[in-house]
N, C-alpha and C positions, 0 to 999 in steps of 0.2 A: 607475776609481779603485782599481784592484789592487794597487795601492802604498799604501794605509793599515796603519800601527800601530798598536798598544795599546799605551801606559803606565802604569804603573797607581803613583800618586803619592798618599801620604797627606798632603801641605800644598800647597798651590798659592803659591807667590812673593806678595806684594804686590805687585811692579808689575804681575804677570798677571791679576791679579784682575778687574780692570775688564773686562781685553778676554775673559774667560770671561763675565764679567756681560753683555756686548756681545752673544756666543753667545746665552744663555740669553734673555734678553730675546728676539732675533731669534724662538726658539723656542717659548718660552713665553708672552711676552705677550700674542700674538693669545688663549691662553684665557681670558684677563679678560671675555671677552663671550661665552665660547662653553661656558661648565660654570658652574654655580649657585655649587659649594665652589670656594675658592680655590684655584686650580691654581699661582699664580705667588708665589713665597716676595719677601718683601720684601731690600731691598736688603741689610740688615743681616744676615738669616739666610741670604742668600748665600754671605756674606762669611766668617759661623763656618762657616759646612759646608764654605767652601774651606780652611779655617785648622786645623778641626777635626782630625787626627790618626787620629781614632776610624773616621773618616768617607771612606773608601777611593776615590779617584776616576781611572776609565779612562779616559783620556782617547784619542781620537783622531787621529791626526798624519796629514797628508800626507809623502811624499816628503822634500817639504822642511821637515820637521819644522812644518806650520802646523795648530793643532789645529782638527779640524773637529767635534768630536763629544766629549761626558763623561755618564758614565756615574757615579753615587752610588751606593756599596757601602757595608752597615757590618753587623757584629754586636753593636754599640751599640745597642739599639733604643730607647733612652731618648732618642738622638740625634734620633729621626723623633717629632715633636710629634703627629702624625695619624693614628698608630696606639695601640693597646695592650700592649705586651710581654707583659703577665699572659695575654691569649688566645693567644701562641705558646708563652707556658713552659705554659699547661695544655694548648693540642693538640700538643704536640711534646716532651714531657716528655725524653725520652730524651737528644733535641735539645740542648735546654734543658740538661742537666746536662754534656753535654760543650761546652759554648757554642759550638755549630753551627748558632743560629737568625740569618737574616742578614735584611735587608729592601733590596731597592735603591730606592733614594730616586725618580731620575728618570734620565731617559737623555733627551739630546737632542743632534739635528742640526744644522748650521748649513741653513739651507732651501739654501744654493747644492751643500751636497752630500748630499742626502737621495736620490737616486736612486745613488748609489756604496755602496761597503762598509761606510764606517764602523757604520753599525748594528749592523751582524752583526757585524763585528770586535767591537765594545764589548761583546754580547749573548754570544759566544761565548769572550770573555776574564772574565768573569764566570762561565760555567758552568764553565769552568776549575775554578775554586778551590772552587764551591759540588759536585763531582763530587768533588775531591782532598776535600775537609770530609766526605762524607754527609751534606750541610746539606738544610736546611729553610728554604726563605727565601720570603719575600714582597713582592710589590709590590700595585701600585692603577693604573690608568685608567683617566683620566674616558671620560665616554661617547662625547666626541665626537671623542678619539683613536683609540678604539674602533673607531666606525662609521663615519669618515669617511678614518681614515689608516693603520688597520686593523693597530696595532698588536699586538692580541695575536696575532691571526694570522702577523706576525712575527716576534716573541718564538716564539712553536711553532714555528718551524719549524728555530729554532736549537737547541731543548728536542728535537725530534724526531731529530736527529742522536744523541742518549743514547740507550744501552739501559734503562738504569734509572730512566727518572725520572717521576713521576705526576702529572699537573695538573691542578687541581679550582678551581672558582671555590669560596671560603672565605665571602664574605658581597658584601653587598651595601647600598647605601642609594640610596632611591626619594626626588627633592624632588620637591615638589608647588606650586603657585602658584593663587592666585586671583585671579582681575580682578572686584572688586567694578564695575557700571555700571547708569546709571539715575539718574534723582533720587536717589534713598537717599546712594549711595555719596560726593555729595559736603554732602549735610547732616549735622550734628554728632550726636553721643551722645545 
């Protein structure tokens, strides 16, 4: 799939919407059972991140222009519910004052084309702009995109193509569960 493009669109159409929503779903919904925090944004918050302006989106095309793959950019970071903007304006101060702090939201594949280019196109249409900026931007994956689809290991290696760029995991959060079992557990207070 050597024939993939990058677009990079700040509103997405209303009739297209649904069938980006069709994509993501495809992509995303399996982690409703597979990460603790919410990995998959409700239908409505979709909808503003397609609409949103703010909220930069690379989309992936086939040949015949059928998108396989979108990619969420923004230097809004008010935009992104589940992060903190005030931890990037104090680690990246410099950043911060010339509005070079960027966060990408999410990147997903459609699963039929996850073995072709899109990823890279989209990952590397993004470092584009974050190289022309001298930005400072951030993301998040859950764990088990992590370890099982080995996304940051993908992400680097498109970051490895740069000569200048530094990648540090920034923080972290640890869930925890317990299985109360035994008598106890199911008699009252």
């Amino acid at each position: 799939m050597s024939d993939v493009h990058v677009t990079v669109e700040t509103t997405i159409p209303d009739d297209r919407i649904e069938m980006f929503h069709r994509l993501y779903e495809e992509a995303f919904g399996p982690l409703r059972t597979k990460a603790i925090a919410r990995q998959v944004l409700h239908r409505d918050e979709f909808h503003e991140e397609m609409i949103d302006p703010r909220v930069h989106k690379h989309v992936a095309r086939t040949a015949s222009g059928e998108p396989i793959g979108l990619t969420t950019l923004t230097r809004h970071l008010e935009t992104v519910p589940w992060i903190s903007p005030d931890y990037f304006a104090a680690r990246y101060p410099e950043h911060a004052a010339r509005n070079a702090i960027y966060y990408a939201g999410f990147t997903l594949v459609a699963p039929s084309a996850r073995q072709g280019a899109a990823f890279h196109a989209m990952i590397k249409s993004v470092v584009q702009i974050l190289v022309a900026e001298r930005a400072a931007v951030g993301w998040d994956i859950c764990s088990y995109n992590n370890t099982q689809l080995s996304f940051a290991d993908s992400i680097r290696a498109v970051l490895d193509e740069q000569t200048n760029v530094e990648v540090a995991v920034e923080d972290s959060q640890t869930y925890y569960a317990a299985q109360f079992t035994g008598d106890g557990a199911t008699k009252g207070g």
